[in-house]
C-alpha positions in Angstrom: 87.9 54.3 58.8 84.7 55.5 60.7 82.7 58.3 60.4 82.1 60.6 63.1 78.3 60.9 64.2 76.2 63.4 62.8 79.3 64.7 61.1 80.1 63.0 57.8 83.2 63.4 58.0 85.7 60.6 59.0 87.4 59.6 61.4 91.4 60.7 61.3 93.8 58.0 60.7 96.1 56.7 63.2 99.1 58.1 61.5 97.5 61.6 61.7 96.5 60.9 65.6 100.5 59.7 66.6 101.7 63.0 64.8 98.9 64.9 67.1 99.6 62.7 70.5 103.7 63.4 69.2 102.9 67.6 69.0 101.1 67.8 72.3 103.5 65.4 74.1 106.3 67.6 73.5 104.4 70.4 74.3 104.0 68.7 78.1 106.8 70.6 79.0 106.0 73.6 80.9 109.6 75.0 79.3 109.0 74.4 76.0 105.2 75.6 76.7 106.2 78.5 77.6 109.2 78.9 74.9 106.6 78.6 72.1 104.2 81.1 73.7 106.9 83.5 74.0 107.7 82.8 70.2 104.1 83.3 69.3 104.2 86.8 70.3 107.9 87.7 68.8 110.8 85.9 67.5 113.6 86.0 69.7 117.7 84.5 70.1 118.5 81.9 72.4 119.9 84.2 74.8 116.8 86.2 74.7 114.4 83.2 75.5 116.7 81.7 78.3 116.3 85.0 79.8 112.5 85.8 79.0 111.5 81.9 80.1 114.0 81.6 83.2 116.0 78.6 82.1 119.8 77.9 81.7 120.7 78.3 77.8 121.8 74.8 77.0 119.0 73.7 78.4 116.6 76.0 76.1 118.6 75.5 73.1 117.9 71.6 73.5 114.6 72.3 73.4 114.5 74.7 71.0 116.3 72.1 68.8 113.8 69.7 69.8 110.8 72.7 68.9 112.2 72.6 65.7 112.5 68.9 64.6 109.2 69.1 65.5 108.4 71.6 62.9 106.6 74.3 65.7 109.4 76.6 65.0 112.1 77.8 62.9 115.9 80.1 62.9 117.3 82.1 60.4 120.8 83.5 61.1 121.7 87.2 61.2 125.0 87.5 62.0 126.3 85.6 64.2 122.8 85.4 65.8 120.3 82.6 65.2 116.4 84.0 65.6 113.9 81.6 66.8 110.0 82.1 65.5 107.1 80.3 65.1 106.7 78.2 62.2 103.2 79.6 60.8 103.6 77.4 57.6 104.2 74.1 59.0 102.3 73.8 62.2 100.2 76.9 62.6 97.1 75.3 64.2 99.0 73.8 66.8 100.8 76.9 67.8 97.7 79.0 67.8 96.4 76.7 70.4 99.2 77.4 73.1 99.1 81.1 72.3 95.1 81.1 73.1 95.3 78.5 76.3 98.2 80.3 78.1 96.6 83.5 76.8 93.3 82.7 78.1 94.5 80.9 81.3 97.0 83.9 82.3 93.7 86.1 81.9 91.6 84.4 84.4 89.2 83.3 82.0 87.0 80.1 83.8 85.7 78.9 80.8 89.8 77.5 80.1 90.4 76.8 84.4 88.1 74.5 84.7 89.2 72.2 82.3 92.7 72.6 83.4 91.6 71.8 86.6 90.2 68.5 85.7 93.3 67.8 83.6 95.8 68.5 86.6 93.4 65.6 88.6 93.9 62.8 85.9 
């Protein structure tokens, strides 16, 4: 494994880089995107986030279900109710990133457009 320049520390494995390339692909969907932001600031029931993000409920449950194979979120039941949240144990970092893009690209902040904006030209 190499070591990063002027770093000392080493490169990550390519196990560690297909989980990464794996989180961030199936975050490529502006649904589920946007169901995991919502998440970050409250948990919420299915009904609630088809609602909140705009999308037909079987359609947000699937990817709800594919949130939480992932490990980016969780459910608990209450009652008959299953609540959606974040999963802050399993893959906080990850998480913490979409809340501070969207966050900071909702704001108008430049400093996150413009490398949105390169992105949207690949």
């Amino acid at each position: 494994m190499a070591t990063a320049p002027g770093t000392g520390r080493q490169d990550p494995s390519a196990e560690v880089l297909t989980e990464a390339a794996a989180a961030f692909g199936l975050l490529a969907s502006p649904a589920r995107l946007h169901i995991v932001w919502a998440l970050t600031h409250g948990e919420s029931d299915v009904t609630g986030l088809a609602e909140r993000v705009g999308g037909a409920l079987p359609a947000v449950s699937q990817h709800l279900t594919k949130l939480k194979l992932a490990g980016l979120v969780r459910s608990r039941r209450e009652g008959r109710r299953q609540v959606y949240f974040v999963d802050t144990a399993g893959q906080a970092a990850v998480v913490e990133v979409v809340r501070l893009l969207v966050d900071s690209l909702a704001a108008g902040d430049t400093a996150a457009e413009a490398p949105a904006r390169r992105l949207r030209g690949l």
